[in-house]
C-alpha positions in Angstrom: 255.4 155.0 66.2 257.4 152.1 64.4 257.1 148.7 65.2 259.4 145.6 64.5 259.1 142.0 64.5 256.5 140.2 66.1 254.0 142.4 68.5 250.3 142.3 68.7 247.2 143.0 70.7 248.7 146.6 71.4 245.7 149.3 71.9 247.4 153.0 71.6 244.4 156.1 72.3 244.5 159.9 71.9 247.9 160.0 70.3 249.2 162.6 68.0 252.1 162.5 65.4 253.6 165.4 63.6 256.2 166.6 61.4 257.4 163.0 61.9 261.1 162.8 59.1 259.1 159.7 57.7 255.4 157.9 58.7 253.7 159.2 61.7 252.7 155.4 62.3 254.8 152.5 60.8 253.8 149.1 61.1 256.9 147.0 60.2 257.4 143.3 61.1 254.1 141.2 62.2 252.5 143.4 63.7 248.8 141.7 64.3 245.8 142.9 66.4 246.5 146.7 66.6 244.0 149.2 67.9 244.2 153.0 67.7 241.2 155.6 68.8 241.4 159.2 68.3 244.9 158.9 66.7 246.3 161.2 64.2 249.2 162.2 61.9 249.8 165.4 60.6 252.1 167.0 58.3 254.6 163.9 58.3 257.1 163.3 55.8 256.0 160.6 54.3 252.8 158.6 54.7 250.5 159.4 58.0 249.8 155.9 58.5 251.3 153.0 56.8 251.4 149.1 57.8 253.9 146.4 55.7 253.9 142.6 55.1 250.9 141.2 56.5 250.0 143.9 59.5 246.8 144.1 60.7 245.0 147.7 62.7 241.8 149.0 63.5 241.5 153.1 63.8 238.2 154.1 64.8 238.2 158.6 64.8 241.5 158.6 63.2 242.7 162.2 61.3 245.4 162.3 58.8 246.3 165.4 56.9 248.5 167.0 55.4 251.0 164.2 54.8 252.6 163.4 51.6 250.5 160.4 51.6 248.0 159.9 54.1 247.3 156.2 54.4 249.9 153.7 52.3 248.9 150.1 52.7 251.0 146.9 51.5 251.1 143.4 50.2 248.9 141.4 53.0 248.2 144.2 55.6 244.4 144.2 56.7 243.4 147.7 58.0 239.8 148.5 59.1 239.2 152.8 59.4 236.2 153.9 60.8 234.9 157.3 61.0 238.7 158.8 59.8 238.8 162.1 58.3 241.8 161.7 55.3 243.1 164.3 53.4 245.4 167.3 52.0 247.9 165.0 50.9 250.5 166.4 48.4 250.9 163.2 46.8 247.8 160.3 47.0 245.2 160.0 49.9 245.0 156.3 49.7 247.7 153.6 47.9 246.6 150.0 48.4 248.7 147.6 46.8 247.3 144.5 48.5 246.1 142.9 51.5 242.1 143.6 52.5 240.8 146.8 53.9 237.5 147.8 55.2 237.0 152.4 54.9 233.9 153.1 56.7 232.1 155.9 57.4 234.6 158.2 56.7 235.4 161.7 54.7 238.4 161.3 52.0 239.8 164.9 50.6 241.8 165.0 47.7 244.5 168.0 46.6 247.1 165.4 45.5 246.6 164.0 41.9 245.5 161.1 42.8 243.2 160.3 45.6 243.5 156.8 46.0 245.3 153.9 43.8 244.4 150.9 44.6 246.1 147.5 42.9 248.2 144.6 43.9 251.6 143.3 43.9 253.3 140.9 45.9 257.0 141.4 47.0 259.6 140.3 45.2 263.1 139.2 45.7 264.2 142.8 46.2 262.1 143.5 48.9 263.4 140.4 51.1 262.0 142.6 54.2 258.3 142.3 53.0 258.5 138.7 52.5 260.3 137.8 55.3 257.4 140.2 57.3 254.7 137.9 55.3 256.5 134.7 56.4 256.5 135.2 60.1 252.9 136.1 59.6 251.4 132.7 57.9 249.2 134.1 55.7 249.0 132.9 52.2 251.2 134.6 50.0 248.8 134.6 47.0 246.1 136.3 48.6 243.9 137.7 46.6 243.0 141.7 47.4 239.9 143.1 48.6 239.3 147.1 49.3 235.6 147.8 50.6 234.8 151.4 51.0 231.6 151.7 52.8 229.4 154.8 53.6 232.5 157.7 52.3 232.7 160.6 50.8 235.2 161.1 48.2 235.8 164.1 47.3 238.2 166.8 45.8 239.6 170.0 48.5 240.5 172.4 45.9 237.6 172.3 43.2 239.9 170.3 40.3 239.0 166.8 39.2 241.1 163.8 40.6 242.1 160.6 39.9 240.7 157.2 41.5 242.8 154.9 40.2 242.4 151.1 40.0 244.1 148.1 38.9 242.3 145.3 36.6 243.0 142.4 39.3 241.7 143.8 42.4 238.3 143.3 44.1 237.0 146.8 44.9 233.4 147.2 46.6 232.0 151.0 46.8 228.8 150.8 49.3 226.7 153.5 49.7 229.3 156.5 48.6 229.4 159.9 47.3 232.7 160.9 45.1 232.7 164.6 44.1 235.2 165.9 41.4 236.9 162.7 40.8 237.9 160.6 37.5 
């Protein structure tokens, strides 16, 4: 699924991506009010879910395995995840680089070296597609990040030690989780 331009208030249920040649789910353009239930992406390319710019989705029951990276999240996207099993990813589980995001209740599994990196960094004049995706948004530019994981279980799939990485100028709120095998 890729989206472009301006498109909201879009509700997509019991739909499956796999082997998808990049993400199973890409949220280009302004892309605002998106709802997914029972969704997943498997075994994709690149990331199993991933919004841009200033996006905006709910998942509620959402799986994604196997993926290089199973949820990628940028600039000013807002992303809520509730009850989402995540995992298996050869690369990271989680990359924030921005934007505010709300992980609850769900089960995060880590064989890639790092399970999640969360930091910030708005787009520059290279990435003229990012800001032009922020711009037709309206949201401040200079938003400040804010990752909240709530009720989760971090945890490592193959018994070695991984890496939760995170950025000195980020907000990051950890509620009532467990993280097993992780530095």
């Amino acid at each position: 699924i890729y989206t472009d331009g301006k498109v909201g208030d879009i509700t997509m249920r019991n739909l499956h991506a796999r082997f998808a040649l990049n993400d199973g789910f890409n949220f280009h353009g302004y892309a605002y009010s998106v709802r997914l239930f029972k969704v997943s992406a498997w075994e994709c390319f690149d990331n199993g879910i991933s919004p841009h710019g200033a996006c905006s989705f709910s998942v509620e029951d959402g799986e994604f395995l196997h993926n290089e990276m199973a949820v990628g999240n940028d600039f000013l996207t807002e992303t809520k995840m509730l009850r989402c099993n995540i995992g298996y990813s050869t690369q990271e589980e989680l990359m924030f680089i921005g934007g505010k995001h709300l992980i609850e209740d769900s089960h995060i599994r880590a064989t890639g070296p790092v399970a999640m990196r969360l930091t910030y960094s708005k787009p520059g004049p290279g990435r003229w597609r990012a800001l032009k995706e922020v711009e037709m948004s309206g949201k401040d530019p200079n938003a400040a990040p804010l990752y909240t994981f709530r009720n989760c279980t971090v945890e490592s799939a193959d018994g070695k030690k991984h890496a939760i990485v995170i950025a000195r100028n980020v907000d990051v709120v950890f509620e009532k989780c467990t993280f097993k095998d992780m530095e």
